[in-house]
C-alpha positions in Angstrom: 109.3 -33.7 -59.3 111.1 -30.6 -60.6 109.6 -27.5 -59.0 110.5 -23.4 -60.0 112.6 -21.7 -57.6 110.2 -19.3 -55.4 111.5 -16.0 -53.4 109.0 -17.9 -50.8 109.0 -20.6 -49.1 108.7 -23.9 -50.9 108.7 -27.4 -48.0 108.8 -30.7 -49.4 106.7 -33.6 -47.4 105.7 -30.5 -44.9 102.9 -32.3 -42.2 99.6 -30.2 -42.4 98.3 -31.1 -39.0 99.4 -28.4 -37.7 98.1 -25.8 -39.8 94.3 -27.3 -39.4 92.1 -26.1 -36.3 91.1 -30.2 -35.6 94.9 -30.7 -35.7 94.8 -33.9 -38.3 96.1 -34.6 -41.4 98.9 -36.5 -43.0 101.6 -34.1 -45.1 101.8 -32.2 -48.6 104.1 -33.1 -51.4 105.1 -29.5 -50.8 103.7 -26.3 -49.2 104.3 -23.3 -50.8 104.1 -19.5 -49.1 104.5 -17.6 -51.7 106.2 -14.4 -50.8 103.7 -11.8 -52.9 101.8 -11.7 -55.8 104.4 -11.6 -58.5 106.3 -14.4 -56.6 102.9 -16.7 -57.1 102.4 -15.5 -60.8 106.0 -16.4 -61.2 105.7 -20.2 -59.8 102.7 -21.3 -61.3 103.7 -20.0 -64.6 106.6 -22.2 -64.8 104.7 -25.0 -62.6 103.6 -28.4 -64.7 100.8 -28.0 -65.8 100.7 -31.7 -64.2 101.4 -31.0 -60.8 98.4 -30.5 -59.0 97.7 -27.5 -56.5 95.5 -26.9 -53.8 95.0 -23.6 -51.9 94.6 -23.3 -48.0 93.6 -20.8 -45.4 94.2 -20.9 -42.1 92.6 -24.7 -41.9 89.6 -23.8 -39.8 86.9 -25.9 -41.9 88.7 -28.7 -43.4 89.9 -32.3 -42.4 92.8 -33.3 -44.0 93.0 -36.9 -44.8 95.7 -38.8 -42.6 97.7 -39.7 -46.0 97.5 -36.0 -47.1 97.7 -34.1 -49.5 99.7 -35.2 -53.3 99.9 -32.0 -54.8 101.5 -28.6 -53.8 99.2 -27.0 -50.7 99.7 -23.0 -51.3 99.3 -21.1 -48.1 99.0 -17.4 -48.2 100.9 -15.1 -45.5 102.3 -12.2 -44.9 102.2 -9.9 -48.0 98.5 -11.0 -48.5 96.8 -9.5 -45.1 96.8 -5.9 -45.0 93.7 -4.4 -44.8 92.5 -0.7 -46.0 89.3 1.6 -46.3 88.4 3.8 -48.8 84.8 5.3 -48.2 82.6 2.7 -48.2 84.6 0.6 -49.3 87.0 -2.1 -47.5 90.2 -3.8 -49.1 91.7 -6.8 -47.9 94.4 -9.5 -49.0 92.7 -12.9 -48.8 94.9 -13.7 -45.9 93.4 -11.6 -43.5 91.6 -13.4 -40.6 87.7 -12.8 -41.0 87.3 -11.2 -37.6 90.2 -8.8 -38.4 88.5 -7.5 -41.0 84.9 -7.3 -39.0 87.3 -5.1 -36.0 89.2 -3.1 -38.7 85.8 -2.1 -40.6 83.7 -1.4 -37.2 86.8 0.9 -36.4 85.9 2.8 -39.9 82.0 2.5 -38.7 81.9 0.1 -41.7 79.2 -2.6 -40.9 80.6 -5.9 -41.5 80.2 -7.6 -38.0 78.9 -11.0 -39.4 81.9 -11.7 -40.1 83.1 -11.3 -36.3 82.5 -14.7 -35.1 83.2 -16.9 -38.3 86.7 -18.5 -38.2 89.2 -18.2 -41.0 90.2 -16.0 -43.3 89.0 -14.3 -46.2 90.0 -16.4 -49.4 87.8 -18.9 -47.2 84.8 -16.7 -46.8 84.4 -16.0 -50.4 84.8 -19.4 -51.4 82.3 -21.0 -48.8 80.2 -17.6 -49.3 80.3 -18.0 -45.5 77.6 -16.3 -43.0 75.7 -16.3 -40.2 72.8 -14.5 -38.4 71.1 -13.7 -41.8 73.9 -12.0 -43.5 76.3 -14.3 -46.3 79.9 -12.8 -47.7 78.4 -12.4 -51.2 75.6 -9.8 -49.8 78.9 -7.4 -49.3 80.9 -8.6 -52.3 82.0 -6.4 -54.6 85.3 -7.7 -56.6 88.2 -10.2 -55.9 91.3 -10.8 -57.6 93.6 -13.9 -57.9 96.1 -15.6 -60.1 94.8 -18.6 -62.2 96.4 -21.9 -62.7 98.2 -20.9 -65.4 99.6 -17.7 -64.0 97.1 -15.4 -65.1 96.1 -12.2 -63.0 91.9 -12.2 -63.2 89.4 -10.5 -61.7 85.6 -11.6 -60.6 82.8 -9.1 -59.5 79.0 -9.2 -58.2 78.2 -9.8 -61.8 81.1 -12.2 -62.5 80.9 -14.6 -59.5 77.9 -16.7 -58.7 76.7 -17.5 -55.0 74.8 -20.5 -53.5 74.2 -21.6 -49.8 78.0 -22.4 -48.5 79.3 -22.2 -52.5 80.3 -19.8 -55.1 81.1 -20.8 -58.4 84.8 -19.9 -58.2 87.3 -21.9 -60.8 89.4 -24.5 -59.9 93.4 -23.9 -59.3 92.4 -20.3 -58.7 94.1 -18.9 -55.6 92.5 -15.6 -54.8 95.0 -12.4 -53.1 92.5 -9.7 -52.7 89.0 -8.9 -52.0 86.8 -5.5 -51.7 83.4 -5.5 -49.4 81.0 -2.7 -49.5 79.5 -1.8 -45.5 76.4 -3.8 -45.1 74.8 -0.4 -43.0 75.8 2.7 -41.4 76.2 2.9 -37.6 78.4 4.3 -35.1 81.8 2.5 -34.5 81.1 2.2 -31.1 77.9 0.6 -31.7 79.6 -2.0 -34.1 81.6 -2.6 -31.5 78.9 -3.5 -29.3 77.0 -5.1 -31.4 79.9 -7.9 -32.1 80.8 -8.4 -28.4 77.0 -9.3 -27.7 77.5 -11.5 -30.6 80.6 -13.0 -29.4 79.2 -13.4 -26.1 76.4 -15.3 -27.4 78.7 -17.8 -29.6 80.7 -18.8 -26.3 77.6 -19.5 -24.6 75.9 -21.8 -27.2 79.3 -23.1 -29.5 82.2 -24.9 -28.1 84.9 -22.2 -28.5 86.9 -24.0 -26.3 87.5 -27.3 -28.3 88.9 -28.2 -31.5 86.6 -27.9 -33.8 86.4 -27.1 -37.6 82.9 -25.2 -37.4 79.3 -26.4 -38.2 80.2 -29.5 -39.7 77.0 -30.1 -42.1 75.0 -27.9 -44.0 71.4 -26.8 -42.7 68.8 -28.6 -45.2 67.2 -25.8 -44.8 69.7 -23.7 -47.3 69.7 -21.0 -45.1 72.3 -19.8 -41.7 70.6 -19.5 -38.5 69.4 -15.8 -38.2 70.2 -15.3 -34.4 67.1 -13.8 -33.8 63.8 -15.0 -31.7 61.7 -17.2 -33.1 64.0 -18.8 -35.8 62.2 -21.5 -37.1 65.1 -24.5 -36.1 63.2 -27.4 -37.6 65.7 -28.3 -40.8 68.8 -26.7 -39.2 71.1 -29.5 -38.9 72.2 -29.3 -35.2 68.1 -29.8 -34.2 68.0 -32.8 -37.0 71.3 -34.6 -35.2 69.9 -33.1 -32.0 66.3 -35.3 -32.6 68.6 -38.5 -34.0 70.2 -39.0 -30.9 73.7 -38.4 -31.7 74.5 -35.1 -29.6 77.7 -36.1 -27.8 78.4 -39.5 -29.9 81.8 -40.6 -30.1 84.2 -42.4 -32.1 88.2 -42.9 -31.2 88.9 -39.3 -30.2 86.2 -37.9 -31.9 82.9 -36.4 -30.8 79.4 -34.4 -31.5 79.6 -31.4 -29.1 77.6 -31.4 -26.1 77.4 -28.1 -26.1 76.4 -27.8 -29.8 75.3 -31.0 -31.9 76.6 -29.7 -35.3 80.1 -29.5 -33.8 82.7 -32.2 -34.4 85.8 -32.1 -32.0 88.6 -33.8 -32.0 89.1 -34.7 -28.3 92.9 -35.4 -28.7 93.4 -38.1 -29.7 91.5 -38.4 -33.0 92.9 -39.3 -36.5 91.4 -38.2 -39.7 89.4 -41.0 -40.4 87.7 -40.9 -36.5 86.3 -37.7 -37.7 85.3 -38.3 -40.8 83.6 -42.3 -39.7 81.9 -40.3 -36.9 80.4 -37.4 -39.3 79.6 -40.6 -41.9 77.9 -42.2 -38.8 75.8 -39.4 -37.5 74.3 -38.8 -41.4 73.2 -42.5 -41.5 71.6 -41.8 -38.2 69.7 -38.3 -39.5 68.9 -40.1 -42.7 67.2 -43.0 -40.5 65.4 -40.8 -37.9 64.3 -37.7 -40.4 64.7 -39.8 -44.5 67.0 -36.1 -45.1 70.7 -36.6 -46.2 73.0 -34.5 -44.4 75.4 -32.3 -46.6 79.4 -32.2 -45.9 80.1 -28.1 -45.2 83.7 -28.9 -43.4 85.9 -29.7 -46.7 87.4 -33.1 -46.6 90.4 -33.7 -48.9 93.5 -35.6 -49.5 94.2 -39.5 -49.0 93.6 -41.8 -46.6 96.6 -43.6 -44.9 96.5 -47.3 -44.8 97.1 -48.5 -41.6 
């Protein structure tokens, strides 16, 4: 395979295990890191139009297949995580952690705090349209840009991109570099502060920070995130649905439904790609049988499996 010359860095064969939260995953035909902007307009300009590419964040909600991944995985870095405020406003390369960004805007007394407690970065967020405790990423979107398949700078908006529950509409071969958010309220930056401390105190009491873990692995049938607040109506939330089929703490190889949260799949240390995945297929044959509702996927699986 003849690939252009980067200013980044450019891995054949590079194992991806280690750049996943669940700590699986068998390697890339190449990993890319670009080293800016131009240098990613550059390489997929003169990239096949053949070779196939597949953008990664910081691997917090994805279980890479133990044959990995055949194309070239392009992992954003430094040069695509600084983060600035101008008014209301918030600018960030898609790089930048989530809870950076949350800390960076409370320091402005920009109000963007649900964004304290969800893992990953921001290229992520957008494309999951990630939330929690009633808030989603699209309710503070305001513009992204990216580089397209082809090479192509373009540029999406409120109007331009289209949200769902855990979805936007983004293009394929896309690879977003920066994103704006607009404050979702007005308070003190102390009391933004506050406000995502009590937050993160209350996801180490009921999430298992602790493990490894790729986030809530399925999607609530109810379409909607938890809203944090009394009287939250938990009935088609789908850690009360694996809660109710009996599959809180099942385990598979190395792998296992949290304990501590049902909608949690860890990897235990020992587990391979497919442990995960069998024990996520598992526990949605055993909602399906106990409630007749079909759990959704929200952690990404991709790549190949390995034969054995």
């Amino acid at each position: 395979m003849q690939l252009p010359i980067p200013r980044g860095r450019l891995v054949p064969n590079r194992s991806l295990s280690d750049l996943t939260w669940l700590r699986v995953g068998g390697p890339a035909d190449y990993l890319y890191q670009p080293a800016d902007e131009e240098d990613l307009i550059h390489f997929l300009t003169e990239l096949s139009q053949d070779v196939a590419i597949f953008p990664i964040g910081v691997g917090s909600n994805v279980i890479v297949r133990d044959g990995g991944i055949r194309a070239v995985v392009i992992r954003l870095g430094r040069g695509f995580n600084e983060i600035s405020v101008d008014g209301n406003l918030l600018h960030c390369g898609a790089a930048s952690l989530d809870s950076h960004v949350a800390r960076k805007a409370a320091d402005a007394g920009l109000d963007l705090t649900f964004l304290r407690t969800i893992p990953g970065a921001m290229g992520g967020a957008l494309k999951m349209n990630a939330g929690c405790y009633g808030n989603y990423f699209s309710d503070a979107f305001v513009s992204a840009r990216g580089v397209d398949r082809a090479g192509k700078k373009v540029d999406y908006t409120s109007k331009t991109l289209s949200f769902g529950y855990r979805s936007c509409d983004l293009p394929e071969g896309v690879v977003i570099t920066e994103i704006t958010l607009c404050s979702l309220g007005d308070d003190s930056s102390e009391a933004l502060h506050q406000k995502m401390r009590d937050q993160l105190s209350k996801r180490d009491e009921t999430q298992p920070t602790k493990d490894r873990t790729a986030g809530s692995t399925f999607r609530n049938p109810a379409g909607f995130s938890s809203t944090g607040r009394v009287g939250d109506n938990q009935d088609l939330k789908a850690w009360k649905l694996i809660d109710d089929a009996g599959c809180r703490g099942l385990e598979l190889g190395g792998a296992q439904m949290s304990h501590k949260h049902p909608n949690f799949l860890i990897n235990t240390g020992a587990a391979r790609a497919k442990d995960l995945e069998a024990l996520g297929e598992l526990v949605r044959k055993k909602v399906y049988a106990k409630s007749g509702l079909t759990l959704e996927w929200e952690v990404m699986r991709v790549g190949e499996p390995r034969e054995d």
